[in-house]
C-alpha positions as CSV (number, residue, x, y, z in Angstrom):
1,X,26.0,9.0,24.1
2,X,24.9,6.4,21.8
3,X,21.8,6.2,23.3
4,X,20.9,9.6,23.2
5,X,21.6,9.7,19.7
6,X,19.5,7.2,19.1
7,X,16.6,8.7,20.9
8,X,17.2,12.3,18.7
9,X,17.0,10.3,16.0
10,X,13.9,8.3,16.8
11,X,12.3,11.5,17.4
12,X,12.9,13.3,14.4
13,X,12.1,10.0,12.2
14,X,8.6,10.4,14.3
15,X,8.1,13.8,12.8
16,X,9.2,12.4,9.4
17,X,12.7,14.4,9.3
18,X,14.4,11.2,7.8
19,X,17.2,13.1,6.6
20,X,18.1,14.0,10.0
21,X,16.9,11.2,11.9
22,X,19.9,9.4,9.2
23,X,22.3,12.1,10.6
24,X,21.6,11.2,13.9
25,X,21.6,7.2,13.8
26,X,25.0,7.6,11.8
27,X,26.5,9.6,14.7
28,X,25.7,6.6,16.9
29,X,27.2,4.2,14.7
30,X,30.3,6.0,14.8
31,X,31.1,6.3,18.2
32,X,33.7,3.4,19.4
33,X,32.2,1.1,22.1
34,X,32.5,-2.4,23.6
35,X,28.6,-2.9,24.0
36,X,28.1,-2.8,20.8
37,X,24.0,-4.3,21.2
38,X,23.0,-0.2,21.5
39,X,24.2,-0.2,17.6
40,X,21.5,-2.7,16.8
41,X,19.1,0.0,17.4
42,X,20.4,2.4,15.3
43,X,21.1,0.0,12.3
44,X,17.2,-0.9,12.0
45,X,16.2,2.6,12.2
46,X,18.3,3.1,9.6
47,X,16.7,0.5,7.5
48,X,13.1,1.3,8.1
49,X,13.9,4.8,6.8
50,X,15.8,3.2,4.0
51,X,12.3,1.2,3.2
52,X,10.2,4.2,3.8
53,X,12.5,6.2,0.9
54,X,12.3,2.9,-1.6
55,X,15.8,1.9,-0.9
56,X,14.9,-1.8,-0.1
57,X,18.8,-2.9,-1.2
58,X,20.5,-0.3,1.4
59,X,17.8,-1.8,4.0
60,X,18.8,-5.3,4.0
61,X,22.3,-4.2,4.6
62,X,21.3,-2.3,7.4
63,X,18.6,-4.8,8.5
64,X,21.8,-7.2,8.3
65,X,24.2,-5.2,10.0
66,X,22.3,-5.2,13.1
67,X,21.9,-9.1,12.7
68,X,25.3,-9.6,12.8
69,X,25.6,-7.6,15.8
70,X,22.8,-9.4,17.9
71,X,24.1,-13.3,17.0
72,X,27.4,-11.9,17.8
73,X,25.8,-10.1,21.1
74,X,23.2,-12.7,21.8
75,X,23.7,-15.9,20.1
76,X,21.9,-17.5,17.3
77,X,19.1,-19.1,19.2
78,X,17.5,-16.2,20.9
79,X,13.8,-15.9,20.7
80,X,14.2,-11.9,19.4
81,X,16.0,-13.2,16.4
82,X,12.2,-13.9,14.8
83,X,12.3,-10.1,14.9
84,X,15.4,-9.8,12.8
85,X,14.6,-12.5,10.0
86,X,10.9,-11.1,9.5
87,X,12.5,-7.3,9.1
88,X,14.6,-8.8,6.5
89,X,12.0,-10.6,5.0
90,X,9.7,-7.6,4.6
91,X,12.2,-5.8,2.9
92,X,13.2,-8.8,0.3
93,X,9.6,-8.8,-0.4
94,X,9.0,-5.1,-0.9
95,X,11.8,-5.8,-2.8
96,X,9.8,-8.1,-4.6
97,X,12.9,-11.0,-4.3
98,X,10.6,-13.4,-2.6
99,X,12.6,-16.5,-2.7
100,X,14.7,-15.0,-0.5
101,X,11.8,-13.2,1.7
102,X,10.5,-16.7,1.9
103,X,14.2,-18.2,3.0
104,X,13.9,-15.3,6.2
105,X,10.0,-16.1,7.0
106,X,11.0,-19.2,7.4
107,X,14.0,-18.8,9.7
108,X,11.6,-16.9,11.6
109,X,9.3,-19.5,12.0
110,X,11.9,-22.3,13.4
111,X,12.9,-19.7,16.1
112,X,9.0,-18.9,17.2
113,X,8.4,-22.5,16.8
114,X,10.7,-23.0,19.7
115,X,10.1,-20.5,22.0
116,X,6.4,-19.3,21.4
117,X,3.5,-21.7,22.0
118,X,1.1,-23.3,19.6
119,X,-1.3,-20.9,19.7
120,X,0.6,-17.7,19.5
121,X,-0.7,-14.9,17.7
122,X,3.2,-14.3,16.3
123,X,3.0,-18.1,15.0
124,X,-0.1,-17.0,12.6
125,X,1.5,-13.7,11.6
126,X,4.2,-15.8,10.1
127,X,2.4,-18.4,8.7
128,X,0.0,-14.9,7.1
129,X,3.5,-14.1,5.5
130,X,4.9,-16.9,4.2
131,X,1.4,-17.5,2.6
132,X,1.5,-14.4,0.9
133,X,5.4,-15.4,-0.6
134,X,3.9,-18.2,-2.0
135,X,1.2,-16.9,-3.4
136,X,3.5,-14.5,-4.9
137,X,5.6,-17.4,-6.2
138,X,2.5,-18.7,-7.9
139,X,2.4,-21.6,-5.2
140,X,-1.4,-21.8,-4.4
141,X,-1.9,-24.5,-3.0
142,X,1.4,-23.4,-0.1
143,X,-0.5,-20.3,0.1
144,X,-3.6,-21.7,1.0
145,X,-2.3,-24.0,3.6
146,X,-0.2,-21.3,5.3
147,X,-3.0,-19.3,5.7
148,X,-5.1,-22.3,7.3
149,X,-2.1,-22.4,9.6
150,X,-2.9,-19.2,10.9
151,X,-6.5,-19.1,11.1
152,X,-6.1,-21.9,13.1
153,X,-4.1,-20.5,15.5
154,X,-5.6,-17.3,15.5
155,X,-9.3,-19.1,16.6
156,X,-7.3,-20.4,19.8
157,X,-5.1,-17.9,20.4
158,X,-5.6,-15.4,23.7
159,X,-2.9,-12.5,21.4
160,X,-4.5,-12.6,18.5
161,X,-7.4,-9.2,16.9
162,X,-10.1,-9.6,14.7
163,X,-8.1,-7.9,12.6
164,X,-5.6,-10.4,12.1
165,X,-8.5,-13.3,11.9
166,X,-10.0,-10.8,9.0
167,X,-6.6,-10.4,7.2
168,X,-6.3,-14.4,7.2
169,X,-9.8,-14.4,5.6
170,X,-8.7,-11.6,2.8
171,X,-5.6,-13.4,2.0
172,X,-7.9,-16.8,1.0
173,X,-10.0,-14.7,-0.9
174,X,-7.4,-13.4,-2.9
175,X,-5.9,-16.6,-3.7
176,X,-9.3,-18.3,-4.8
177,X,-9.6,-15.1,-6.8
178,X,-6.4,-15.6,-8.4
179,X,-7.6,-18.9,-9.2
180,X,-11.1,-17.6,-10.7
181,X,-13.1,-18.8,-8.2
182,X,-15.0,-16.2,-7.7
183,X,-17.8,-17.9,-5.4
184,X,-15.2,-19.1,-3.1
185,X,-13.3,-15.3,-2.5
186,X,-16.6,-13.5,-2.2
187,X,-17.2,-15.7,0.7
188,X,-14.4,-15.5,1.8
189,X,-14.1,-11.5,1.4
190,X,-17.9,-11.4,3.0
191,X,-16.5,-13.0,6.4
192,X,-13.4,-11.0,5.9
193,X,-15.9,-7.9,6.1
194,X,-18.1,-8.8,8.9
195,X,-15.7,-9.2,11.3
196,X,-13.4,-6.1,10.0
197,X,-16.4,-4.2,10.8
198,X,-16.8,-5.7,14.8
199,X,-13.8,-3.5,15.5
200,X,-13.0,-0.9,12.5
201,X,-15.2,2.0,11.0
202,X,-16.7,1.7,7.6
203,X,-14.2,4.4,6.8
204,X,-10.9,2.4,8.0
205,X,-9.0,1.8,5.0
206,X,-9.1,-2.3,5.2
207,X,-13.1,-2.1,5.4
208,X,-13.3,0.0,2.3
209,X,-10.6,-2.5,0.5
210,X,-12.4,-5.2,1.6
211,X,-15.9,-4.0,0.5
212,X,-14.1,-2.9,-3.1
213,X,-13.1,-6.7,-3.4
214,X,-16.7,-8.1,-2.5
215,X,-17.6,-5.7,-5.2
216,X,-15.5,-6.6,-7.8
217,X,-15.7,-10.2,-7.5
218,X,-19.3,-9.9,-7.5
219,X,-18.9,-8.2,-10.8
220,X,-17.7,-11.6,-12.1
221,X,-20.9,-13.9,-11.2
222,X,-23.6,-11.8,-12.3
């Protein structure tokens, strides 16, 4: 039963009926049961609606709700428990808390860093994230390195996109643009755009951003 309340409520938070899809999700929640990993499910629907609606403080409870229930379920050493931290993380940092969206990135990264290999694609996305903390927290230089982290790992990796190698080379542009270094970003945005554009249209919405940054830093060293 649990599960098919879960799957009614998955579909109506695909059509965007959020209100219902809650209904539906809460029903789960409240029915009595020993395997109590189908709940884990529910709880991070939950929370993504919550994050959808703004409600980044009723997220994290949910987001930690269904932690509880998969270290209790699973241990606290499972690879899927990257999963968990980053979810928390992203909702800290919408939150705009990033100390402690930096404190969950990083739990994320010890966990991929034992079960994921050097080179995986997941490895960079993390590194991309906690980056972006720092940067937040004013920490440059952190920033900077993170990122190098995962353009590294994204030019050997087999799981990586050129969309994630183009993202790394956005996220050094804004930083050097942060720092007024507006030679630096505009290279960096450039690269950023010509390989955004080896697998988006010039109408995606990350190849118009991107060409609006080369523009406005441009605007700077005329």
């Amino acid at each position: 039963m649990i599960q098919c309340y879960n799957a009614l409520g998955t579909l109506a938070k695909d059509k965007h009926y959020y209100e219902l899809s809650i209904q539906w999700f809460n029903k789960a929640i409240k029915i009595k049961t020993q395997n109590e990993s189908n709940l884990i499910e529910s709880y991070n629907n939950i929370a993504e609606i919550d994050q959808k609606n703004g409600d980044y403080k009723q997220a994290i409870e949910s987001f930690n709700k269904a932690l509880k229930i998969f270290i209790k379920t699973f241990g606290d050493d499972h690879p899927k428990l990257a999963i968990c931290f980053n979810n928390i993380a992203i909702a800290y940092k919408r939150e705009k808390k990033y100390t402690k969206a930096l404190e969950y990135h990083q739990k994320a990264l010890s966990i991929l860093e034992k079960y994921r290999r050097a080179n995986h694609s997941d490895l960079a996305a993390v590194h991309n994230n906690i980056g972006v903390i720092h940067r937040h927290l004013g920490h440059n230089d952190l920033a900077l390195e993170h990122y190098q982290h995962a353009l590294d790992i994204y030019k050997t990796s087999l799981s990586g996109s050129y969309s994630d190698i183009a993202k790394t080379f956005r996220n050094f542009g804004i930083v050097y643009e942060d720092r007024g270094n507006f030679q630096q970003a505009l290279l960096c945005f450039k690269k950023s755009s010509i390989i955004y554009r080896c697998s988006l249209s010039l109408e995606h919405p990350d190849v118009m951003e991107i060409e609006e940054k080369i523009r406005n830093v441009s605007s700077h060293l005329k």
